[in-house]
Structure formats: structure tokens, C-alpha cells
C-alpha positions as CSV (number, residue, x, y, z in Angstrom):
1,X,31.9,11.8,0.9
2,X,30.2,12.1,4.4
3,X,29.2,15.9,4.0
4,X,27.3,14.4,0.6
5,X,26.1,11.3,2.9
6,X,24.3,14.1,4.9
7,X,22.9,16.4,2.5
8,X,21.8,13.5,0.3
9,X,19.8,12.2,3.3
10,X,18.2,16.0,4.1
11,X,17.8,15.9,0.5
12,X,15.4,12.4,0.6
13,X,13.8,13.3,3.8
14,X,12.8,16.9,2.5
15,X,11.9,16.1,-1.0
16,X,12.1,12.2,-1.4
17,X,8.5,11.6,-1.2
18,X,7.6,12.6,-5.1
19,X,10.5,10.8,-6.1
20,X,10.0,6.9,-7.9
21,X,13.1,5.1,-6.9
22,X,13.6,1.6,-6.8
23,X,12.2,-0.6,-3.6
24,X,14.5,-3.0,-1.9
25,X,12.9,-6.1,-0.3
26,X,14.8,-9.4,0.4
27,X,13.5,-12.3,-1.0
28,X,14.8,-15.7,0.2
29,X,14.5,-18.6,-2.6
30,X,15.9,-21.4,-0.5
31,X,15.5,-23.2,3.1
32,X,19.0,-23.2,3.2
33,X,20.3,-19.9,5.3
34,X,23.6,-17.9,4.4
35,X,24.6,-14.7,5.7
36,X,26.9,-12.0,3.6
37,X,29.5,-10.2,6.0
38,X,29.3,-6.6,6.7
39,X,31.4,-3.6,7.9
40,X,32.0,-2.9,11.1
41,X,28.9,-2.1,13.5
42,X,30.5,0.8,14.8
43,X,31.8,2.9,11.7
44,X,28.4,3.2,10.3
45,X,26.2,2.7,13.4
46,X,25.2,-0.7,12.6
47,X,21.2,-2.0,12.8
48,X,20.8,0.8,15.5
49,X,20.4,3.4,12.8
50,X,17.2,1.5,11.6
51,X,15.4,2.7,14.7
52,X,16.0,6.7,13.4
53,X,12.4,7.2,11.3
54,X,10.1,4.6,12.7
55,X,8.4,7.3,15.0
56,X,6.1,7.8,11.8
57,X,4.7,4.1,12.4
58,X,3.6,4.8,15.8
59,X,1.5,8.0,13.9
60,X,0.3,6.0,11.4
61,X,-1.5,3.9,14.1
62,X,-3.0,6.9,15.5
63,X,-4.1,8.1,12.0
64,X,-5.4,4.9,11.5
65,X,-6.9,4.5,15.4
66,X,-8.8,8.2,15.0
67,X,-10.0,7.7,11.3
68,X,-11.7,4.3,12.1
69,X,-13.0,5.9,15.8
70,X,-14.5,8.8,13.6
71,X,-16.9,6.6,11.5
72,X,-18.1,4.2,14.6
73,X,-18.7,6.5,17.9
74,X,-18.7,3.2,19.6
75,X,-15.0,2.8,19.1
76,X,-14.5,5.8,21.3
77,X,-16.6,4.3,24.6
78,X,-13.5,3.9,26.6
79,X,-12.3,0.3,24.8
80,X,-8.9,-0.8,25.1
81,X,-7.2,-1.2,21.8
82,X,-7.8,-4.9,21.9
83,X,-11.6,-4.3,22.4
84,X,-11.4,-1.8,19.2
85,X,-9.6,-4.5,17.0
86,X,-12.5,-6.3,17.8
87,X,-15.3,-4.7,17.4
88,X,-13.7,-3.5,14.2
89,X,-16.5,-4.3,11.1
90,X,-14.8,-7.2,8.7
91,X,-18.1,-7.3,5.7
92,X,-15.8,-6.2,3.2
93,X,-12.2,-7.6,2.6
94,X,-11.2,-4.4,3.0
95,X,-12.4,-3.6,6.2
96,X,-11.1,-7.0,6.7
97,X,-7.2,-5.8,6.1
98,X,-7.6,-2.5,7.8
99,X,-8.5,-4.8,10.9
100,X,-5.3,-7.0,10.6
101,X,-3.2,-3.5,9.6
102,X,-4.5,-2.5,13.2
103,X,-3.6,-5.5,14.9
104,X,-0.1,-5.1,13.9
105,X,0.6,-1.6,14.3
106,X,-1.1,-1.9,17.6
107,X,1.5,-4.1,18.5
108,X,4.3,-1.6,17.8
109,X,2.6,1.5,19.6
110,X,2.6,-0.1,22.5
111,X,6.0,-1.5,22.7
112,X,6.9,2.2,21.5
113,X,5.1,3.9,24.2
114,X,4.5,1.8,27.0
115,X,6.6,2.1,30.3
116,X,7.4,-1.9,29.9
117,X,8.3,-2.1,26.2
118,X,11.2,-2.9,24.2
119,X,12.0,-1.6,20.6
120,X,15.3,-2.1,18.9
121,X,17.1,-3.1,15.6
122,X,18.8,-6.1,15.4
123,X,20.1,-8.8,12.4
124,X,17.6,-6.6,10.1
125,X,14.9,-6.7,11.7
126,X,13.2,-3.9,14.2
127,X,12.1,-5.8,17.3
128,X,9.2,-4.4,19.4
129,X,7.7,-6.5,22.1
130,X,5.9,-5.8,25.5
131,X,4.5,-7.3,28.3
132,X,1.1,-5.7,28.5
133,X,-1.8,-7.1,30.4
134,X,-0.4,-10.0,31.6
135,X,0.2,-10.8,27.6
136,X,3.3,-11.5,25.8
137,X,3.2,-8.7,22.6
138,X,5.5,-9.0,19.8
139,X,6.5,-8.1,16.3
140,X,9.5,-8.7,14.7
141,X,9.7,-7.0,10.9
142,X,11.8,-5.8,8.6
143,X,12.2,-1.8,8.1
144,X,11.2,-2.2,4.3
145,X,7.9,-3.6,6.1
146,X,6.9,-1.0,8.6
147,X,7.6,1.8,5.6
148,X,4.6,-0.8,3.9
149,X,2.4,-0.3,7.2
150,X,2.6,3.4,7.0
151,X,2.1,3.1,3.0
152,X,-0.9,0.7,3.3
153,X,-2.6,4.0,6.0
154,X,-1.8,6.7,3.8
155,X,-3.0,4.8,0.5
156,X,-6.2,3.8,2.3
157,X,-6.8,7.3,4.0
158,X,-6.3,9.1,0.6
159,X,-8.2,6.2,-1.1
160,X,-11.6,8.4,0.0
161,X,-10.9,11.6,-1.7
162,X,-9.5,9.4,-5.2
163,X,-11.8,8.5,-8.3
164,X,-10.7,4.9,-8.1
165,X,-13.7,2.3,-6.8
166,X,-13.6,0.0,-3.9
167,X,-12.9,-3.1,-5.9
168,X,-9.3,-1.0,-7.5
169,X,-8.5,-0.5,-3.8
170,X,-9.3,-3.7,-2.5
171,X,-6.7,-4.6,-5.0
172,X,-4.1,-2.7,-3.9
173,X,-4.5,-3.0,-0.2
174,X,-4.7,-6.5,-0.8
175,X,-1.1,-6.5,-2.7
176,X,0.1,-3.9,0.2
177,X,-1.2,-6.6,2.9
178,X,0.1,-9.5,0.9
179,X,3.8,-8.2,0.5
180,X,3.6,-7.0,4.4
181,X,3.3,-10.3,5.8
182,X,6.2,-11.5,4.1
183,X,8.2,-8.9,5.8
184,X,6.8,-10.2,9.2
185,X,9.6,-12.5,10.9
186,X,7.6,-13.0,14.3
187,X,4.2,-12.5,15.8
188,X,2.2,-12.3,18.6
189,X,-0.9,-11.1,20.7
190,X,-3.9,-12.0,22.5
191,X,-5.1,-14.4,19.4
192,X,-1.6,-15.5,18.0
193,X,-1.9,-15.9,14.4
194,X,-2.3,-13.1,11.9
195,X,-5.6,-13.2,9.4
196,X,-4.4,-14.7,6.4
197,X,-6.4,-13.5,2.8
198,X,-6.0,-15.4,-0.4
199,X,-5.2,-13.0,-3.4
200,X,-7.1,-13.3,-6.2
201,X,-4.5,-11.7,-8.8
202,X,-1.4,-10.1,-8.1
203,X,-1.6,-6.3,-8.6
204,X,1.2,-4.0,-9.5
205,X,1.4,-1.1,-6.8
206,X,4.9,0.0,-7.0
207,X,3.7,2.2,-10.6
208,X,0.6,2.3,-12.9
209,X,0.6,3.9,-16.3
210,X,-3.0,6.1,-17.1
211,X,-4.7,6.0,-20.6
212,X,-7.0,8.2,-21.2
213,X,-8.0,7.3,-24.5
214,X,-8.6,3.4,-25.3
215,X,-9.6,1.9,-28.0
216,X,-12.7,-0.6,-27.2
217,X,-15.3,-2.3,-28.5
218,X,-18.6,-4.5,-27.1
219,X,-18.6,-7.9,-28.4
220,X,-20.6,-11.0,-27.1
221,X,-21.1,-9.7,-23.7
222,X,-17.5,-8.1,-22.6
223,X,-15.5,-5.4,-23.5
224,X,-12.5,-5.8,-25.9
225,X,-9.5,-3.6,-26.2
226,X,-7.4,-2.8,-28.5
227,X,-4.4,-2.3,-26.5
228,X,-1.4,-4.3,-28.9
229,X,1.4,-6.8,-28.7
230,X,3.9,-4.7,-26.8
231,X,1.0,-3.4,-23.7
232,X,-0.2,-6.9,-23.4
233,X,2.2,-7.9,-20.4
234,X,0.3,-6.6,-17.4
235,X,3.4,-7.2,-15.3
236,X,5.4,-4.6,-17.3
237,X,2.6,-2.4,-18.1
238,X,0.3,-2.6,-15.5
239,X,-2.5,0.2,-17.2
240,X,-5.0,2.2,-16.0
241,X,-7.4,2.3,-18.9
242,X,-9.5,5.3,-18.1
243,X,-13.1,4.6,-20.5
244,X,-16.3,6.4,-20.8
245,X,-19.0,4.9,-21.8
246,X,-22.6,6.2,-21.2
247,X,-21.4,9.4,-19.6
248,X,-19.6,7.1,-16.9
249,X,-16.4,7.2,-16.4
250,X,-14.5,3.5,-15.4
251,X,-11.1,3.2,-14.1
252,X,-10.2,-0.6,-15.5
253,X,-6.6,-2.3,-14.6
254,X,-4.9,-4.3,-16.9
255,X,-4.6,-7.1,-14.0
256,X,-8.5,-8.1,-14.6
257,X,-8.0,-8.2,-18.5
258,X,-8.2,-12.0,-20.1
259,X,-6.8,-11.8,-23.8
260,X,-7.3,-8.1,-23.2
261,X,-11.0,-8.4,-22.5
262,X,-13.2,-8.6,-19.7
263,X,-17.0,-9.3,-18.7
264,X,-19.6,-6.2,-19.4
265,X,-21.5,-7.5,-16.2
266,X,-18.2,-6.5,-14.5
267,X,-18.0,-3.0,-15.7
268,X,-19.7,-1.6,-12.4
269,X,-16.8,-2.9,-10.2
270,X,-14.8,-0.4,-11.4
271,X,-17.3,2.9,-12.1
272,X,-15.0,5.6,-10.6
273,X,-16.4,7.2,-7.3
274,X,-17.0,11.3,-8.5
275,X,-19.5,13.6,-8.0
276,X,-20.0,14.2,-11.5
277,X,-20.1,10.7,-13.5
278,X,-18.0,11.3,-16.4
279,X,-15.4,14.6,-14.6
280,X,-12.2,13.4,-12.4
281,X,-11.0,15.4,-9.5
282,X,-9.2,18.5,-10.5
283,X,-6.0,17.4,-8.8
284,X,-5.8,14.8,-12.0
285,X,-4.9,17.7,-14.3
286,X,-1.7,17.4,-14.5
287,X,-1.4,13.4,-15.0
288,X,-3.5,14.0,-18.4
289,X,-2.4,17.4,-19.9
290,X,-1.2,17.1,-23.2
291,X,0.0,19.6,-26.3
292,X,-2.0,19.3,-29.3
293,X,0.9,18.6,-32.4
294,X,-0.3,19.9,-35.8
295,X,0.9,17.8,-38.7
296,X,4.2,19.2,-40.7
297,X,5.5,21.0,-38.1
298,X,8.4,20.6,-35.6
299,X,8.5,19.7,-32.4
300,X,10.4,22.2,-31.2
């Protein structure tokens, strides 16, 4: 069983990032604490084999640090990382979470890298802190919430070559951000407390379902869909609904959908961001292609 331990885990870290497998997160419904017993520490290397893989959140700060240095020259004048954080611009909500995503993986790069820091996995939790400039630095999170931190980069990096529009990722950085700070146990830097953002609607990020071809109609100032009893329940079928009208193209989620309709006047929030109005990026090909059946015959 160990030789299938090991190839299963070259398996996941070759190949694992395609795959859709469930996501683990702990979720405590009571004040009251209890702790489950576990095997030995040292027959499966314990909490210390949480620290193997968190190198990638130290790059995902850097990512993160040169991206946001490239669109303001002014971030690249010789400030500390401090300084950046803030003179980071916060007009958007957006810009406002990428600040906050910052702050906390700014905390971890420095515990990883300076001379004076301290990084280690304990009672399920990775621990980083540091003493750095005369400043107590800290972050205690779970390892489900640093794999968030590095998801909440990527998605927001990638974000500027997808169709969808800035209010579809607000949405899902927000959900990103939202479900990160409940992973954080323990915080602390130069100003304390973390940014905290009300959510206007939950969104579903773990999966999304695309429709390419709604059925809709413009009545008394909003758009109605036709979407049926068993797709009403955004929570279980959280859908893309991919319309054009005009020659534009809209990417609409089913999370902004009342009775499954929604305001015309809030069709422009969610135009999709393509050269061409009306043509997604050819990388989309695949998530659309379909066989045309012809009546009679068999599927096979």
C-alpha cells in the first residue's frame, strides 16, 4: 500500500491540476471545542508533512508582487513591501481584495525567507511569524487556506485573458476572499486587523455549469428565463447562461437571478470582455462542442 501511497501522490502532483475532486475544509458549528485522536506523529510524519508544497505560496506572492509592480512603475521606486501594500489602489472592491491577498501573503514570504523567521506545521495549522522591523508578523492558517491564497492569484492573473466581466470576477474573488478568512486562525502586522468586505451573494466557485443556448425573453424592463423547475436552485446548479443579444455576448450567473429574472439596466455588468462582441476566446472550443443528432437514428 505505500508504493500506491507514492505513485498516487506523483500521480496528483503531475496531473492533479485538471482533475475536480472534492474540497475538504473544516467547519466548526459550535463554541464548544473537541478534538478526534489521531495516529501516531511519527508513523506518518505528523503536521510536519504539511510544510512539503507550501513553497508555491511564497511564488504566488511574487507573481502577485511583479504583476501589480508592472501596472504602477511607482511600486518599483525602492518601497518596502509595507509601503507597496499601501500605496496599493483600493477604487474597486477588487483592487480592494488583491490589497488584503497581499497583506497576507506578505506576511508568509517573509517568515519563509527572512534570516529571523519561523514557519512550521502544528495542530493543523502552518505557523509563520517573524520579527521584522522591530514588528511582530504573524499568520496562523490552515493548509486548505494557503492552497485558497495561491487559487485566489492564479484566478485573478488568468481573469485578464477570460471573457468573463469585472463584476463575474468581483464575485468570485469575493467568495475566494470570503472563504479565506475563515481559514485564518491568527493575524498580525503593522495595522493588526485584516479588511473585512461584506458579500453581497454567496457565489459558487468550486464548479459552474455553461449554457450556451438559453431561452429568454424581455418583459417589463428585465430579462426572463426559461430555465425550469429542476435548474432553479442556484446552489446546485450554479449556471453560466451565455446570451446574445444585439451582437453582444453576456456571461450572466444564476447567483444574480430573482424568480429567474433580472433587471435589463443590469445587463452591462456582465457584457463579456472580447475583442470581438459577440466571439469568445478560442480556448472556449472545447467547453461548447457538440454533435449534431439527426432524428431516427442511433446514438451509436
Amino acid at each position: 500500500m505505500k508504493l500506491l501511497g507514492d505513485v498516487l501522490e506523483d500521480f496528483s502532483c503531475r496531473f492533479g491540476n485538471r482533475w475536480s475532486v472534492p474540497e475538504y475544509r473544516q467547519i466548526e458549528l459550535y463554541t464548544k471545542k473537541k478534538k478526534l485522536a489521531f495516529s501516531d506523529a511519527s508513523t506518518n510524519g505528523g503536521d510536519a508533512t504539511q510544510i512539503k508544497g507550501t513553497l508555491s505560496t511564497g511564488v504566488a506572492f511574487m507573481l502577485l508582487d511583479t504583476f501589480l509592480a508592472s501596472r504602477d512603475a511607482s511600486l518599483m521606486e525602492g518601497l518596502s513591501s509595507w509601503q507597496k501594500y499601501q500605496s496599493l489602489p483600493r477604487k474597486t472592491t477588487t483592487e480592494k481584495l488583491v490589497a488584503e491577498v497581499y497583506r497576507l501573503l506578505r506576511v508568509y514570504r517573509i517568515a519563509l525567507s527572512h534570516s529571523d523567521g519561523h514557519l512550521e506545521a502544528r495542530d493543523g495549522l502552518i505557523r509563520a511569524s517573524c520579527i521584522f522591523e522591530r514588528c511582530a508578523l504573524s499568520l496562523n492558517i490552515t493548509a486548505a487556506g494557503l492552497a485558497l491564497l495561491e487559487s485566489f492569484v492564479f484566478y485573478y492573473l488568468d481573469s485578464f485573458r477570460q471573457p468573463y466581466s469585472a463584476a463575474y470576477v468581483e464575485a468570485i474573488l469575493m467568495q475566494y476572499f470570503t472563504d479565506i478568512v475563515a481559514e485564518v486562525k491568527k493575524f498580525a502586522d503593522e495595522d493588526r486587523v485584516l479588511y473585512q468586505f461584506r458579500q453581497i451573494r454567496p457565489f459558487n466557485r468550486h464548479f459552474r455549469f455553461d449554457c450556451d443556448n438559453p431561452k429568454y425573453e424581455l418583459r417589463d424592463g428585465e430579462v426572463v428565463l426559461d430555465i425550469g423547475d429542476m435548474y432553479g436552485e442556484c446552489a446546485r446548479y450554479p449556471i453560466d447562461f451565455f446570451l446574445v443579444m444585439d451582437d453582444t455576448l453576456y456571461i450572466v450567473p444564476a447567483e444574480v437571478l430573482t424568480a429567474n429574472k433580472f433587471p435589463v439596466l443590469e445587463l452591462g455588468l456582465w457584457a463579456a470582455r472580447t475583442p470581438a462582441k459577440s466571439e469568445l476566446p478560442s480556448h472556449f472550443r472545447m467547453r461548447f462542442g457538440r454533435e449534431t443528432m439527426v432524428a431516427g437514428l442511433p446514438m451509436t
